[in-house]
DOMIMI-253478 format. One record per residue (C-alpha): x, y, z. Coordinates in steps of 0.05 Angstrom, whole numbers. Each point is the difference from the previous one (the first is absolute). Layout:
BEGIN
{X->X; Y->Y; Z->Z}
...
***
This chain:
BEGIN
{X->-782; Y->-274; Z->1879}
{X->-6; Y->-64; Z->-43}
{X->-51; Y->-1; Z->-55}
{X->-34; Y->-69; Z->-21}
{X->-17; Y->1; Z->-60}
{X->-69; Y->-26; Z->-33}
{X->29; Y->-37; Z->-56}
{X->51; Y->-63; Z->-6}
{X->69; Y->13; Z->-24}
{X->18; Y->2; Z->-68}
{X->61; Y->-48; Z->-23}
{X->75; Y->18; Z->22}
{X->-30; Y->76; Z->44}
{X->-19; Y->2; Z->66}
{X->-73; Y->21; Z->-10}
{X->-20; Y->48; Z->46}
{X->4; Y->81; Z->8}
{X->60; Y->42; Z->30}
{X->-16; Y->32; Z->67}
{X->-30; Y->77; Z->1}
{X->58; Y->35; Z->15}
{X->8; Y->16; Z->76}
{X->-31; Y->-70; Z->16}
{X->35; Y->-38; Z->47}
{X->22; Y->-75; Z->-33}
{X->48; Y->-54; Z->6}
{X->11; Y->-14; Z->67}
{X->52; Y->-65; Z->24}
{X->41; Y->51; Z->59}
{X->41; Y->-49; Z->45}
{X->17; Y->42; Z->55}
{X->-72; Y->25; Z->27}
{X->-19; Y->6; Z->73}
{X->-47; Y->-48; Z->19}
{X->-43; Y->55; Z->23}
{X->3; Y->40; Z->-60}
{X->0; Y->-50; Z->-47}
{X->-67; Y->-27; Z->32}
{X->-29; Y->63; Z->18}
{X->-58; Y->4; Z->-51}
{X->-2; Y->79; Z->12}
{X->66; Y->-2; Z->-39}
{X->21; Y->-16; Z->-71}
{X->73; Y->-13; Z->-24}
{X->31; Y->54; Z->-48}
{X->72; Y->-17; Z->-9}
{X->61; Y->-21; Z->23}
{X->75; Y->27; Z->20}
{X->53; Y->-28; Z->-31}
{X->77; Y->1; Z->10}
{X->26; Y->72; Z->12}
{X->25; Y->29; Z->-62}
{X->60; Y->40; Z->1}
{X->34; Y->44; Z->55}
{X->-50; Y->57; Z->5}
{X->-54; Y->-30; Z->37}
{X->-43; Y->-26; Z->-65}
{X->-35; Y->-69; Z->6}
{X->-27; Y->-49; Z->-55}
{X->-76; Y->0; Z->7}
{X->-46; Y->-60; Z->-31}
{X->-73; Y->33; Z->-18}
{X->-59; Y->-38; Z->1}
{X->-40; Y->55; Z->-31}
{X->-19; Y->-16; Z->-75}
{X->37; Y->72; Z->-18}
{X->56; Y->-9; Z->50}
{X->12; Y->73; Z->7}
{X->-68; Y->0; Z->36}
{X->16; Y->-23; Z->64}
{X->39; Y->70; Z->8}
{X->-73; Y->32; Z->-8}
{X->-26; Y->-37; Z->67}
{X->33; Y->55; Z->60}
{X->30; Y->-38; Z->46}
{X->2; Y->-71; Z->1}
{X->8; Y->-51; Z->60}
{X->55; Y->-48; Z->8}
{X->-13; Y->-71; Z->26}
{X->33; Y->17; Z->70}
{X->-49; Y->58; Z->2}
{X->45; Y->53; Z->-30}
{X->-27; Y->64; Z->-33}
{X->40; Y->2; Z->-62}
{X->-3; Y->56; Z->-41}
{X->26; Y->-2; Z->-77}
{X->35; Y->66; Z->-21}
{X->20; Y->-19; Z->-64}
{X->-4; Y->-60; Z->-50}
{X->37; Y->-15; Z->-71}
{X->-3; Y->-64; Z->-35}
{X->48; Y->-52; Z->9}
{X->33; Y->-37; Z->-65}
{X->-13; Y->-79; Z->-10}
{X->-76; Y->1; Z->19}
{X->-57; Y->49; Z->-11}
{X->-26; Y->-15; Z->76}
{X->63; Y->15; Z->33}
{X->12; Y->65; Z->28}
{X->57; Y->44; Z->24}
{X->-23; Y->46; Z->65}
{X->13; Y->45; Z->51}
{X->-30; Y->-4; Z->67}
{X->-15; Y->62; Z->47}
{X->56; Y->-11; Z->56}
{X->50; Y->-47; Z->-35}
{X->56; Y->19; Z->-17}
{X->70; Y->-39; Z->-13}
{X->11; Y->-72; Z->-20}
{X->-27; Y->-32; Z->58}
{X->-59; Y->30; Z->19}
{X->-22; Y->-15; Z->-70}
{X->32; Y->-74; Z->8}
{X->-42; Y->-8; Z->71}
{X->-64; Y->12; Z->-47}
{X->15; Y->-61; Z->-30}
{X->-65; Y->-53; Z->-12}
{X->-43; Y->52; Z->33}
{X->-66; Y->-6; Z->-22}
{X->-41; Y->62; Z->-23}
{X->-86; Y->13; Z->20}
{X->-57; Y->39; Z->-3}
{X->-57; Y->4; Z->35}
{X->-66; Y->-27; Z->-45}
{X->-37; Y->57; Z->5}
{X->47; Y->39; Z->-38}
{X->2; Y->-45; Z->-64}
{X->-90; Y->0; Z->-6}
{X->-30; Y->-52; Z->-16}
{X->2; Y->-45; Z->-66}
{X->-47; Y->22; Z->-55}
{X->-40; Y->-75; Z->-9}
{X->8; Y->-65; Z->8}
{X->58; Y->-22; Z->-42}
{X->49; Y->49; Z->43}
{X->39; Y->-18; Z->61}
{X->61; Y->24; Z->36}
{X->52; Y->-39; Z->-25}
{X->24; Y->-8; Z->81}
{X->-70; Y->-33; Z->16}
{X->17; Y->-58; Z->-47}
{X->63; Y->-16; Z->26}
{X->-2; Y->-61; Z->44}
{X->-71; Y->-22; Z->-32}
{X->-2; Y->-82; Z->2}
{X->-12; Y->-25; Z->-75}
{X->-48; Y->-50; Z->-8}
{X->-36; Y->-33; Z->-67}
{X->-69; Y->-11; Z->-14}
{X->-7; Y->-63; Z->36}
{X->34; Y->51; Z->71}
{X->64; Y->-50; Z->-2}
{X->54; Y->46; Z->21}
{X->51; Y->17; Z->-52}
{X->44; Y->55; Z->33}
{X->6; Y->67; Z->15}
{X->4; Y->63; Z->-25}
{X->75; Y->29; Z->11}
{X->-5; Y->58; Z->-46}
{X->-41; Y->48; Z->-50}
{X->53; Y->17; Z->-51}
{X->-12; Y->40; Z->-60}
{X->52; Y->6; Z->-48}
{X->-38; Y->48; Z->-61}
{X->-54; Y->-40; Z->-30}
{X->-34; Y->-5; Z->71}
{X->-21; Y->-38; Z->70}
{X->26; Y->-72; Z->12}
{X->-6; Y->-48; Z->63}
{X->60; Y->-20; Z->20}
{X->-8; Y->-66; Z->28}
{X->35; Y->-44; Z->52}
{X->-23; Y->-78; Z->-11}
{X->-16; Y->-34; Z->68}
{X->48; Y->-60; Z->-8}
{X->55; Y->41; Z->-18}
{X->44; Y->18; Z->-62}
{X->-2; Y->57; Z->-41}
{X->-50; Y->61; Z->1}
{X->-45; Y->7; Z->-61}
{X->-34; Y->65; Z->-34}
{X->-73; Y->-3; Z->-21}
{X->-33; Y->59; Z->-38}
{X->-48; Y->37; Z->62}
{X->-68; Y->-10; Z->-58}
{X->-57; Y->-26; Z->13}
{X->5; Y->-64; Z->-36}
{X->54; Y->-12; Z->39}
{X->-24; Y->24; Z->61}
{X->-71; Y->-2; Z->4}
{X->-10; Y->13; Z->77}
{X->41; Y->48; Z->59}
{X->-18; Y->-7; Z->59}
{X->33; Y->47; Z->41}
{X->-37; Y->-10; Z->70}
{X->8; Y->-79; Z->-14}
{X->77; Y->14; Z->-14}
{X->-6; Y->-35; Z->-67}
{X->-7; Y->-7; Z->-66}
{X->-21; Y->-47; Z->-47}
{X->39; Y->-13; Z->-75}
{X->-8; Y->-40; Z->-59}
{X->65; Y->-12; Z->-22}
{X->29; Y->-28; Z->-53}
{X->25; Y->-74; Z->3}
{X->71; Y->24; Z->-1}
{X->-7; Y->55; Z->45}
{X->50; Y->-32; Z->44}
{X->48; Y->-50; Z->-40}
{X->72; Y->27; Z->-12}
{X->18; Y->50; Z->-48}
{X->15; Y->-39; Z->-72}
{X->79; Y->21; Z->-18}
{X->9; Y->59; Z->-55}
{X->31; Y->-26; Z->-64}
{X->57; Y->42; Z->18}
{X->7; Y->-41; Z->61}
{X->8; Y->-70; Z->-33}
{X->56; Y->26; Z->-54}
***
């Protein structure tokens, strides 16, 4: 669950609160089912990786803000409609989201490798509703168009990362180039519409001009 917060950013952090833990967050999956991946009813936990190993263990990218949580769900569904049931979970070394699993019915290198890009849901019912109006499942934002003040469309929003100090919009500009990252406040983001499919930002003036090279870079 993302969490906008009330106040702007302060200088160099990314201004908003970490998830509760247990709430679902940064979304950006690229191998949902269309029918999953639309299906409001559903909301996007977490992703297989690569198999890991020779024992039937598969990397696992959580989208639960702690990402030992998604274990705590039961059984999960896959994007080709798969129960998929999570007997055991460890973490992973290189990145606190990423996961090392075992999955009820795998075992051996390539059952775990045929796992691969799955996509991991649960139903919405099971997750409760957010607690006021500065809370929303990080999967409902994904997709969002991004418009300013003025409704001229700026981009969308490709994912809701949080790497420790909090919530940030991902954002993919409409005429191309790279994606941006804009604290999820609400001086930044002063209106979500999620029945419109869109959100409206004040962004900086830079928001989108390339990064400036590190003085490392220029030795």
């Amino acid at each position: 669950m993302a969490r906008r917060s009330p106040r702007s950013a302060p200088p160099g952090s990314s201004g908003v609160q970490r998830d509760p833990a247990g709430a679902p967050r940064p979304a950006g999956a690229s191998a949902a089912a269309p029918d999953l991946a639309g299906d409001p009813a559903f909301v996007l936990l977490g992703e297989f990786g690569r198999a890991h190993g020779l024992q039937g263990e598969v990397r696992l990218k959580s989208y639960t803000a702690d990402p030992m949580a998604i274990g705590s769900y039961g059984p999960l569904t896959g994007a080709n409609g798969r129960a998929i049931a999570l007997t055991a979970l460890r973490p992973a070394s290189g990145a606190p989201d990423m996961l090392i699993a075992r999955v009820s019915g795998v075992s051996g290198r390539d059952a775990a490798e045929a796992l691969n890009r799955l996509a991991l849901y649960v139903r919405r019912e099971c997750l409760g509703a957010p607690e006021d109006e500065d809370e929303f499942f990080s999967a409902d934002l994904i997709g969002l168009a991004v418009v300013d003040a003025a409704g001229t469309r700026l981009g969308t929003i490709r994912a809701v990362p949080n790497y420790g100090g909090g919530d940030l919009l991902e954002i993919e500009p409409t005429g191309g180039g790279a994606a941006a990252l804009l604290p999820f406040t609400r001086a930044f983001v002063p209106k979500v519409d999620i029945a419109a499919r869109e959100v409206t930002i004040d962004p900086p003036d830079d928001l989108f001009a390339p990064a400036k090279p590190s003085p490392e870079d220029e030795v």
